[in-house]
TORKELUM-958042 format. One record per residue (C-alpha): x, y, z; residue in one letter. Coordinates in steps of 0.001 Angstrom, whole numbers, plus 500000, padded with zeros to 6 digits. Layout:
<u: X	v: Y	w: Z	rest: A>
...
***
This chain:
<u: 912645	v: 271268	w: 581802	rest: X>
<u: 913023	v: 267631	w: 583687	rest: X>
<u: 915426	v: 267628	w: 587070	rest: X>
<u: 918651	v: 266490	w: 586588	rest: X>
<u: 919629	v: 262843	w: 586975	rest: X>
<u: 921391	v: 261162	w: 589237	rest: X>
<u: 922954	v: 257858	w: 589632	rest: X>
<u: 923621	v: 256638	w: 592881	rest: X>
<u: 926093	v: 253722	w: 593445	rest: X>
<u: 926034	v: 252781	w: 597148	rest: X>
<u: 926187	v: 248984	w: 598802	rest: X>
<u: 924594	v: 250018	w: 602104	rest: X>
<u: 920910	v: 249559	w: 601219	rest: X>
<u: 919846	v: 252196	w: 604072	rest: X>
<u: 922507	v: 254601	w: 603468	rest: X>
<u: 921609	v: 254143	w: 599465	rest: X>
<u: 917514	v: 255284	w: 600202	rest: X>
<u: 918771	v: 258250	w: 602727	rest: X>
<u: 920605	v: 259367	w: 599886	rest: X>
<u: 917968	v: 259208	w: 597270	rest: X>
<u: 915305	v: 260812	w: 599617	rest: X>
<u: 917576	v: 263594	w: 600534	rest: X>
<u: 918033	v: 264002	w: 596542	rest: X>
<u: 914249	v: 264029	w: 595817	rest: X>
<u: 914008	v: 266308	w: 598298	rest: X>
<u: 916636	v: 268975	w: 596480	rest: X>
<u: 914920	v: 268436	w: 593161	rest: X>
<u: 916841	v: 265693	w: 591810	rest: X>
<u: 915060	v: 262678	w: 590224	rest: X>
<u: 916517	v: 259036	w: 591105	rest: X>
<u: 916172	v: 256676	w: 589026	rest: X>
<u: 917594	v: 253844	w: 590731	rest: X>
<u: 920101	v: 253233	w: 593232	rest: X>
<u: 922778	v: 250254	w: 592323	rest: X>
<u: 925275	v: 248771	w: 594992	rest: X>
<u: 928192	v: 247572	w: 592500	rest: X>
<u: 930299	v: 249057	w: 590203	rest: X>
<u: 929715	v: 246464	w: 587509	rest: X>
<u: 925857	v: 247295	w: 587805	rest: X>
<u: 926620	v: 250883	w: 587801	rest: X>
<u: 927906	v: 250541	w: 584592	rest: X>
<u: 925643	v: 248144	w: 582797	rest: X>
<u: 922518	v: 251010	w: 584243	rest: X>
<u: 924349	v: 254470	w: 583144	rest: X>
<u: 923321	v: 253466	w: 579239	rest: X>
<u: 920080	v: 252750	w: 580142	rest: X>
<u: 919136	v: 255872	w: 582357	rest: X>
<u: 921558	v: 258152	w: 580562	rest: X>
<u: 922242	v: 259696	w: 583828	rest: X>
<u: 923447	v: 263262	w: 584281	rest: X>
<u: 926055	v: 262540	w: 587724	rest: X>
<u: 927166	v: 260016	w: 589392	rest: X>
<u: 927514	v: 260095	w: 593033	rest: X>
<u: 929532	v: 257018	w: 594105	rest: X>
<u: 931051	v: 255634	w: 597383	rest: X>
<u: 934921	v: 254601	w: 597325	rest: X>
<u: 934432	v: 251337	w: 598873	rest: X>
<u: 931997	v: 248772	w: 597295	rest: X>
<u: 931153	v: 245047	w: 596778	rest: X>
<u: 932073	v: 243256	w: 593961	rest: X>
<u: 935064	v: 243013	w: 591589	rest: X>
<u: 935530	v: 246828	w: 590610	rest: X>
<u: 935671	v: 249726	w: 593368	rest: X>
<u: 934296	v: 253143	w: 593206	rest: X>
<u: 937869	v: 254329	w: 592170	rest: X>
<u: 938385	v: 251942	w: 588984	rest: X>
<u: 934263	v: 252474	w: 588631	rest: X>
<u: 934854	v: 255815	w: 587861	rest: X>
<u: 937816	v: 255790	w: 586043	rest: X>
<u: 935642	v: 253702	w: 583222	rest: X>
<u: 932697	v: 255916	w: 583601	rest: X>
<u: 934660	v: 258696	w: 582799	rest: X>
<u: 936344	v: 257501	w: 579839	rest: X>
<u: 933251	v: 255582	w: 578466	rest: X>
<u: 930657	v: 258319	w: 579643	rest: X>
<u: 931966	v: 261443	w: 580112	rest: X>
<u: 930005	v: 261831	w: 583275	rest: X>
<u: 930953	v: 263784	w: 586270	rest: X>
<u: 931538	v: 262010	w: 589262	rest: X>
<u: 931574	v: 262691	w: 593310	rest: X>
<u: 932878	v: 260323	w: 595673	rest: X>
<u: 931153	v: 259639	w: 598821	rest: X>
<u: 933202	v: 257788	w: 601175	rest: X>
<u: 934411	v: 257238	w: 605012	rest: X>
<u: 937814	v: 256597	w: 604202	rest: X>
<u: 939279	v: 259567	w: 604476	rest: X>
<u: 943094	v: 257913	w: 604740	rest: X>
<u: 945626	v: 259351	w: 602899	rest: X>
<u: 946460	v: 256631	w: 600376	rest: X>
<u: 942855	v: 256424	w: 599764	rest: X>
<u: 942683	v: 259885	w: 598401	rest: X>
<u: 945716	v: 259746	w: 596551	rest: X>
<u: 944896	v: 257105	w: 594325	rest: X>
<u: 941271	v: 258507	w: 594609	rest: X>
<u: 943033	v: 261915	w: 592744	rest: X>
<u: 943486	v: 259928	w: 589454	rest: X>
<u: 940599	v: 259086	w: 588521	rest: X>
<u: 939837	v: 263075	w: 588804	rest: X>
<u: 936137	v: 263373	w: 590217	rest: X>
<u: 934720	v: 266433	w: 590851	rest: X>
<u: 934613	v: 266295	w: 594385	rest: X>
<u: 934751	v: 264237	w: 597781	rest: X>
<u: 931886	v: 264111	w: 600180	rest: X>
<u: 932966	v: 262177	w: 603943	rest: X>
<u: 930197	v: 260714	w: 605528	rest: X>
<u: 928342	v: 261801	w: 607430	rest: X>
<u: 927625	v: 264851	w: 605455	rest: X>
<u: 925225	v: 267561	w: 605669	rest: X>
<u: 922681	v: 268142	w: 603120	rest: X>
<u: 923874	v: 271476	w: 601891	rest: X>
<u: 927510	v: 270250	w: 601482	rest: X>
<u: 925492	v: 267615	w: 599052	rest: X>
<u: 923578	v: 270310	w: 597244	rest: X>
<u: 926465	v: 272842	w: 596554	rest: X>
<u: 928598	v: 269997	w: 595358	rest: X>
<u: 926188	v: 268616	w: 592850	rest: X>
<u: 925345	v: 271968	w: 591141	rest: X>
<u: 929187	v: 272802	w: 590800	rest: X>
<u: 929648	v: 269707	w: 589035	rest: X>
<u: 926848	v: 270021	w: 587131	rest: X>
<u: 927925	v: 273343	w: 586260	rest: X>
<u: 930893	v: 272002	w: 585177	rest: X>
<u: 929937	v: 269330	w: 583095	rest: X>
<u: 927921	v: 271389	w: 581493	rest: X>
<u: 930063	v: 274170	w: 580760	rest: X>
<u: 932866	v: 271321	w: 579373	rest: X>
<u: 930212	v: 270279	w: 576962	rest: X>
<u: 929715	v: 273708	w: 575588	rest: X>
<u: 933479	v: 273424	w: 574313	rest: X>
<u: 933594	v: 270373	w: 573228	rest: X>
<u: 930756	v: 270821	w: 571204	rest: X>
<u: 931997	v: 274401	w: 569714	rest: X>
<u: 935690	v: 272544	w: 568999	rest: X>
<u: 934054	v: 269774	w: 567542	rest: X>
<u: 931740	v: 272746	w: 565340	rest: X>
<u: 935514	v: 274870	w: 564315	rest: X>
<u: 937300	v: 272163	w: 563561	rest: X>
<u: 933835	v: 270495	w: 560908	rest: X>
<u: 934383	v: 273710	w: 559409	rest: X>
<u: 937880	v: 273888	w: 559204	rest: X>
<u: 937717	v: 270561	w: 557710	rest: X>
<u: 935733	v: 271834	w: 554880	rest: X>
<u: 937764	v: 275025	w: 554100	rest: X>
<u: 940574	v: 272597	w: 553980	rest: X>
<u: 938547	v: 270278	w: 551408	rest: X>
<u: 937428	v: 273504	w: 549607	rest: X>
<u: 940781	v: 274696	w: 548988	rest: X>
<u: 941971	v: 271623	w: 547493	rest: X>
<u: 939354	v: 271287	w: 545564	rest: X>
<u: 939877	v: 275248	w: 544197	rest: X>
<u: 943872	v: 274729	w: 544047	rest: X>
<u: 943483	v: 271126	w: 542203	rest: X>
<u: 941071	v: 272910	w: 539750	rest: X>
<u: 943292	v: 275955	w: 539383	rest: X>
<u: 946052	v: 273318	w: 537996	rest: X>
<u: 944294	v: 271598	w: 535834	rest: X>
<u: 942628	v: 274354	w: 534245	rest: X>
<u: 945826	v: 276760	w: 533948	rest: X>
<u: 948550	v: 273205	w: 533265	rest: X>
<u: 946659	v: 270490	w: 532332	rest: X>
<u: 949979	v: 268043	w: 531883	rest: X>
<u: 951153	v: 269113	w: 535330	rest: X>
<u: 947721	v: 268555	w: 536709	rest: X>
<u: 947943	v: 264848	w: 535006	rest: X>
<u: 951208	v: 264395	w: 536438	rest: X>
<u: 950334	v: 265141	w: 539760	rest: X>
<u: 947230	v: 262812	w: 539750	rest: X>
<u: 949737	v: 260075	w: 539297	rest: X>
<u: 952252	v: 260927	w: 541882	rest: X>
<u: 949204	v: 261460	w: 544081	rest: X>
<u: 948178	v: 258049	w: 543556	rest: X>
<u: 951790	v: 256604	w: 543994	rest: X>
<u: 952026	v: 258398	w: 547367	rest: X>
<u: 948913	v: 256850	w: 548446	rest: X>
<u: 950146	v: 253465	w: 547940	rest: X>
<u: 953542	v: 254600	w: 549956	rest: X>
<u: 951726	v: 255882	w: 552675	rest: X>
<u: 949327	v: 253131	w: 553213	rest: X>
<u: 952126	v: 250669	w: 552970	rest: X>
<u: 954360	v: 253032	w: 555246	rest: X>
<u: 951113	v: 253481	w: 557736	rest: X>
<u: 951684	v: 257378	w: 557972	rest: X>
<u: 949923	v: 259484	w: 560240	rest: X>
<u: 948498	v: 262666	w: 558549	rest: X>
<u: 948167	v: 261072	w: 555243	rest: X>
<u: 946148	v: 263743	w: 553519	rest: X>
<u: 949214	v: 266297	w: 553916	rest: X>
<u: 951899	v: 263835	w: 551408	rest: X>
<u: 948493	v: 263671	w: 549134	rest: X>
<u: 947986	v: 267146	w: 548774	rest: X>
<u: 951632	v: 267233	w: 548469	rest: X>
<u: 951850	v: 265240	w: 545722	rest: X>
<u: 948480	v: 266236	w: 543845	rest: X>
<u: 950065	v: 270201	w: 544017	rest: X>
<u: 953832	v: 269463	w: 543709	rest: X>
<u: 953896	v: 271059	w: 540294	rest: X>
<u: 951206	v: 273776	w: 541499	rest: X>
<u: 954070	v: 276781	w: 541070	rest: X>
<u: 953592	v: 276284	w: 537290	rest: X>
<u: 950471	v: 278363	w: 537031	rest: X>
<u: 953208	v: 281044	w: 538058	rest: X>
<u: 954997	v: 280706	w: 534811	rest: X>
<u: 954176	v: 282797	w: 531332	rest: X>
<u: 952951	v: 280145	w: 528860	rest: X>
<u: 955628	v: 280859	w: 526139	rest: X>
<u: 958519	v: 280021	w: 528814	rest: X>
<u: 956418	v: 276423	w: 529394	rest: X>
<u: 956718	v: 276397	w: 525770	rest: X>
<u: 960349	v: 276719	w: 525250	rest: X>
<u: 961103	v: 274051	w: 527661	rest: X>
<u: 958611	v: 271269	w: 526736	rest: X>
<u: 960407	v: 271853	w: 523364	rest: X>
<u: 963569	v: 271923	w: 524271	rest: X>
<u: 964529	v: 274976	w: 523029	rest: X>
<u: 967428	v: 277194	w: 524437	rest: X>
<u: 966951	v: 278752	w: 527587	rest: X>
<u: 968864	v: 281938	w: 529327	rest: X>
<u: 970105	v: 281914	w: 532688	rest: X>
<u: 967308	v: 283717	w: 534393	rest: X>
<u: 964796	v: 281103	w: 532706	rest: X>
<u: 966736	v: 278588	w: 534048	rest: X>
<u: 966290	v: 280102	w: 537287	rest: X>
<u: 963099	v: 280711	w: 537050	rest: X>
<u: 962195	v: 277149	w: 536515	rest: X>
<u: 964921	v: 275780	w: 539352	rest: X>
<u: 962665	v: 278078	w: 541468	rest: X>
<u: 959346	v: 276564	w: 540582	rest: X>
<u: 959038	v: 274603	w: 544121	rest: X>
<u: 959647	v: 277984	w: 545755	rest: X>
<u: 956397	v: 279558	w: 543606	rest: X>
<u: 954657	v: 276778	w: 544703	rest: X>
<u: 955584	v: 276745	w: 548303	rest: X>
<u: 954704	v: 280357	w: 548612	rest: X>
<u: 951167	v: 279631	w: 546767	rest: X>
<u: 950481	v: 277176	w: 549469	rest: X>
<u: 951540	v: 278562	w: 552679	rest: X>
<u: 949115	v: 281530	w: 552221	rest: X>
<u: 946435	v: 278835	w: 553552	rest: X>
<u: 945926	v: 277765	w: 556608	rest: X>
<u: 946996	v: 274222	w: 558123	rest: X>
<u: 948856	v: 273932	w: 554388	rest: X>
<u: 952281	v: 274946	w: 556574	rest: X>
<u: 953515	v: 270937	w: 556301	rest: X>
<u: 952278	v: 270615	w: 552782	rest: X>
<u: 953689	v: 273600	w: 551333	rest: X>
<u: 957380	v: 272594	w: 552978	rest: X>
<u: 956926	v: 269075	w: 551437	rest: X>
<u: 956829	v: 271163	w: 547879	rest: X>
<u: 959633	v: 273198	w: 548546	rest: X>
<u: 961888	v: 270489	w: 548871	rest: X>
<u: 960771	v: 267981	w: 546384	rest: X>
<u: 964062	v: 268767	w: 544350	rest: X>
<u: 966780	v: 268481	w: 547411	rest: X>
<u: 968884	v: 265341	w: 546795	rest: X>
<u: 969468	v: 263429	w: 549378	rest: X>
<u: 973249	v: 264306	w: 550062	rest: X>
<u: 971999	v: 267972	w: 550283	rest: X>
<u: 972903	v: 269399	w: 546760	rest: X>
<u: 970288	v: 270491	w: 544200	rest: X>
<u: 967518	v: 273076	w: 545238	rest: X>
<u: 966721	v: 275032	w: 547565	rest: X>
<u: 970244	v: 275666	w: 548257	rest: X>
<u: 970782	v: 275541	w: 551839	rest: X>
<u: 972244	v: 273364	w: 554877	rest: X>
<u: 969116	v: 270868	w: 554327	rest: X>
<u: 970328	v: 267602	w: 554087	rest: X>
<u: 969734	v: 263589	w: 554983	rest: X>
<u: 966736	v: 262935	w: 557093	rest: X>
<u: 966555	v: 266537	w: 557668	rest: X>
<u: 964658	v: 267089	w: 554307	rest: X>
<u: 960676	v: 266495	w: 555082	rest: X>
<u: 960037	v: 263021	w: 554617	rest: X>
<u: 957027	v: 263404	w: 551979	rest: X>
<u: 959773	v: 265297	w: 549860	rest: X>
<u: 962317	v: 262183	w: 550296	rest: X>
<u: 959202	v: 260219	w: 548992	rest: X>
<u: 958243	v: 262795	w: 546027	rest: X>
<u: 961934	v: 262508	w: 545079	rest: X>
<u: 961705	v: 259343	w: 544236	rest: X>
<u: 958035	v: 259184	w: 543368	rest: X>
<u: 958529	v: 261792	w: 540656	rest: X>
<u: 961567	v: 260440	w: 538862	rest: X>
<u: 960025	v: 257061	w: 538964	rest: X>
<u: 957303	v: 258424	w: 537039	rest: X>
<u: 959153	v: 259971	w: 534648	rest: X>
<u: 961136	v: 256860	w: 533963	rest: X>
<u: 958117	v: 254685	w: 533091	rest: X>
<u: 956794	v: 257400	w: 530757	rest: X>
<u: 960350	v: 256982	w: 529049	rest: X>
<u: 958511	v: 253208	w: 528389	rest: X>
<u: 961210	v: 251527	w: 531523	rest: X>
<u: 959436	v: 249157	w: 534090	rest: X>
<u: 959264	v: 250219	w: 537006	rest: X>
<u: 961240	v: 247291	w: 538660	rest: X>
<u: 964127	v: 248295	w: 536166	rest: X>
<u: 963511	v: 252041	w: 536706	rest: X>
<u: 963837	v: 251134	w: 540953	rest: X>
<u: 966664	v: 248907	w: 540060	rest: X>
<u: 968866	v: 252048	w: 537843	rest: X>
<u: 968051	v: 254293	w: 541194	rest: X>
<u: 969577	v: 252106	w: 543380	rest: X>
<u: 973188	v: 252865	w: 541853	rest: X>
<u: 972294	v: 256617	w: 542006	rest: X>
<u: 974452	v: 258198	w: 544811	rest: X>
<u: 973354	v: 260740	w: 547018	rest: X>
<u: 970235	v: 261485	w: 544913	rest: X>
<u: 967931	v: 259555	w: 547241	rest: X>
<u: 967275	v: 258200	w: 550866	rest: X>
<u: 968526	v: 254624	w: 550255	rest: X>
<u: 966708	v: 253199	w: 553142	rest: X>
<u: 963034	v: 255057	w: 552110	rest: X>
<u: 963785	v: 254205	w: 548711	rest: X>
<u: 963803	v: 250761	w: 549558	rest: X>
<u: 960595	v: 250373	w: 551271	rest: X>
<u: 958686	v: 252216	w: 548518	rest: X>
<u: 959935	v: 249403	w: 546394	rest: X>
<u: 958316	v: 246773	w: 549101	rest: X>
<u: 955249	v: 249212	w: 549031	rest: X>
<u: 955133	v: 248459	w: 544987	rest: X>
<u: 956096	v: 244636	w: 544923	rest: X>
<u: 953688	v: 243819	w: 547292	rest: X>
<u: 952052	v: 241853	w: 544854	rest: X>
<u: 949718	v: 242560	w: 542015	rest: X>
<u: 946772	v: 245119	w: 542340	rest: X>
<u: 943703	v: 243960	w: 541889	rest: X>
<u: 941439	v: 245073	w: 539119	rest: X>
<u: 938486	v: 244396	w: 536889	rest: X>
<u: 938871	v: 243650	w: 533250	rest: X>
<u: 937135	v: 246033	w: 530306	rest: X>
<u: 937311	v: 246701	w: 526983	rest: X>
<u: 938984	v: 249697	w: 524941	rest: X>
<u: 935527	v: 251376	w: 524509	rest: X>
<u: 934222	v: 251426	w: 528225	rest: X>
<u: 937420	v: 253230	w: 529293	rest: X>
<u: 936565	v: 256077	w: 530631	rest: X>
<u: 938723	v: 259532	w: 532044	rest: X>
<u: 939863	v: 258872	w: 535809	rest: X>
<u: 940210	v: 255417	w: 535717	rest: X>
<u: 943554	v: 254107	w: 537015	rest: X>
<u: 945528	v: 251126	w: 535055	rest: X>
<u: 946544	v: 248319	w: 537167	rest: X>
<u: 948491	v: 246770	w: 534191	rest: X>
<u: 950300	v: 247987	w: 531379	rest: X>
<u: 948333	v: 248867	w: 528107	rest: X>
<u: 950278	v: 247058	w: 524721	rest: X>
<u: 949553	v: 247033	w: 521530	rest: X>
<u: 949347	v: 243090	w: 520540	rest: X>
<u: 952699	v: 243123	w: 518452	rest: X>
<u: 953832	v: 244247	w: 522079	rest: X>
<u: 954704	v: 248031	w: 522204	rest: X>
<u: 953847	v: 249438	w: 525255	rest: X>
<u: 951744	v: 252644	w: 525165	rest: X>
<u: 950781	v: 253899	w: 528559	rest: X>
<u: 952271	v: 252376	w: 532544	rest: X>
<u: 950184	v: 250902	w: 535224	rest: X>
<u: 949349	v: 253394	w: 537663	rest: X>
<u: 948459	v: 255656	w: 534958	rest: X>
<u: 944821	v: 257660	w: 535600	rest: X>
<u: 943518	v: 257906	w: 532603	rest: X>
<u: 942973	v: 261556	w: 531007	rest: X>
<u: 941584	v: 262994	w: 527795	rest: X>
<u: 944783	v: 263319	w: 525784	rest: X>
<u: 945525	v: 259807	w: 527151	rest: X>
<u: 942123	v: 258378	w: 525640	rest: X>
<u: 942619	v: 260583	w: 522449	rest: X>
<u: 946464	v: 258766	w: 522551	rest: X>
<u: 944952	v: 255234	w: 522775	rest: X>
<u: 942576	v: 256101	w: 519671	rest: X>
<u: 945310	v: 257260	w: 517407	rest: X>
<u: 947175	v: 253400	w: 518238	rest: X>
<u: 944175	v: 251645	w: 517241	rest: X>
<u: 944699	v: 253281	w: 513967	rest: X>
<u: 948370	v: 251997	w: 512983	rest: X>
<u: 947773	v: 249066	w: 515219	rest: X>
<u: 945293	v: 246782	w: 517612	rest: X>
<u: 945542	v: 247253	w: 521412	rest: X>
<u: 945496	v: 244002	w: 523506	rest: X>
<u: 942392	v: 243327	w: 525259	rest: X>
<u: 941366	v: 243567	w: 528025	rest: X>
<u: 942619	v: 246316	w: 529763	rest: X>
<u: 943055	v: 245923	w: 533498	rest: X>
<u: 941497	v: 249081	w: 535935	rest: X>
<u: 941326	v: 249508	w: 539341	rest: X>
<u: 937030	v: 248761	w: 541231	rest: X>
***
């Protein structure tokens, strides 16, 4: 095992070879000895030392103080300060920069020794934990990814249409958040992608009834009011899913409070990606009604009190900001998961499926039965 490394950053060339011999002499190599801070710096990639011992006071543009205030942010290293300036104001501002320890000169070799293999110690000890954080948290990241992944399959599996819709608000809320610069994106995605994930809680003849519009009783009706409860429950079983599964919850809440859950949740109060799946969701269901989504925006803007005027406004910016780019093909190279960038028409006009659509099986099955009564217009715009 090779002997720890030290850089030594000292301007007095006499006082900068004591120091290295006394360090040979305790079993530490030396690899060079520099006399500015500037040099120090420009040497610590090169020799990849493991300490640097470092007077206060040096030549050149930088002192020890500032020296080691950028090794320890660029580095990570451990630094002592050697130093004859022992004056007050000295070692106060010395404090920031938070070395491991002071050494006054003169100093006796032991004092030298016992400081080094403390901070060494140290250092070593801090890198243990970083590097067992940094371990937890890669594998928290990929139970997170897992559990999406298992959730996102549940849905589509067990409701395929809810799946389908929440592809598309997924991809809406990903052009809100990018436009809105949110921290903690992946939270209003998952949101979005598992909004409707309380529906695998439902029996199949009650989805039934309602996609056919067929008479309900009251505790049906409740029972479907109460969907974004299911699904909040589902979610905060999981861990780090606390944010995401209150985001569900409230999807529903109108702005001026009323609507579900029915509590004193109202205004800003409600969690901002529910504001945004508020509007996201009944924007989505106004295109599929065959409205543009300029005039669908436009008809929510003399709602009152369903939305949060001011958000609602910038996820129209976030959807005028020009076209989206995309790459033209024809009917028979589209393919499931692509996403529209433009509307798809049939060429007397009628329009079939939105922009912003990802295209599914029933969607491509949709498309075929068209071609039969009528030609599609060509090409057809996708997103890559």
């Amino acid at each position: 095992m090779s002997n720890p490394q030290v850089l030594v950053v000292e301007d007095e060339g006499i006082i900068a070879a004591d120091i290295q011999d006394r360090l040979t002499s305790l079993g530490y190599d030396v690899p060079t000895t520099v006399a500015t801070a500037e040099e120090a710096i420009q040497k610590i990639p090169v020799f990849s030392p493991d300490l640097v011992l470092m007077d206060i006071v040096l030549q050149g543009q930088m002192d020890g103080i500032d020296a080691a205030e950028e090794i320890r942010k660029r580095f990570g290293l451990p630094v002592i300060f050697l130093t004859a300036h022992a004056d007050e104001s000295t070692l106060k501002r010395a404090k920031i920069t938070e070395p491991f320890a002071y050494i006054l000169k003169p100093f006796e070799e032991r004092e030298l020794q016992t400081a080094l293999e403390m901070a060494l110690h140290k250092h070593k000890v801090e890198q243990e934990r970083a590097k067992a954080r940094a371990s937890e948290s890669e594998v928290f990241e990929k139970t997170i990814e897992a559990t999406i992944k298992v959730l996102t399959k549940i849905l589509s599996i067990a409701e395929p249409q809810s799946f389908e819709f929440g592809q598309k608000y997924k991809d809406y809320m990903k052009i809100c958040t990018t436009a809105m610069k949110i921290e903690v994106a992946w939270e209003f995605d998952v949101a979005a992608g598992l909004c409707r994930i309380g529906y695998v809680s439902l029996p199949a003849i009650l989805i039934q009834k309602m996609r056919a519009g067929m008479a309900l009783t009251p505790a049906e009706k409740d029972t479907l009011q109460r969907l974004p409860e299911h699904g909040r429950n589902l979610l905060a079983s999981f861990p780090r899913f606390e944010n995401v599964s209150r985001m569900v919850y409230y999807q529903n809440k109108k702005f001026d409070g009323t609507g579900f859950p029915q509590d004193s949740i109202a205004g800003v109060s409600i969690p901002l990606g529910s504001r945004i799946l508020r509007v996201l969701i009944d924007l989505a269901h106004f295109e599929s009604e065959g409205m543009s989504k300029a005039k669908a925006l436009e008809d929510m803007r003399k709602t009152s009190g369903n939305y949060d005027p001011k958000l609602l406004e910038e996820i129209a910016a976030a959807f005028s900001q020009g076209p989206r780019k995309g790459r033209a093909i024809h009917l028979k190279d589209l393919c499931v998961g692509q996403v529209l960038v433009e509307p798809i028409e049939t060429v007397d006009g009628t329009l079939i499926l939105n922009a912003g659509n990802r295209i599914s099986p029933w969607m491509l099955k949709k498309l075929g039965n068209f071609t039969e009564v009528s030609p599609i217009r060509e090409p057809i715009y996708v997103e890559g």
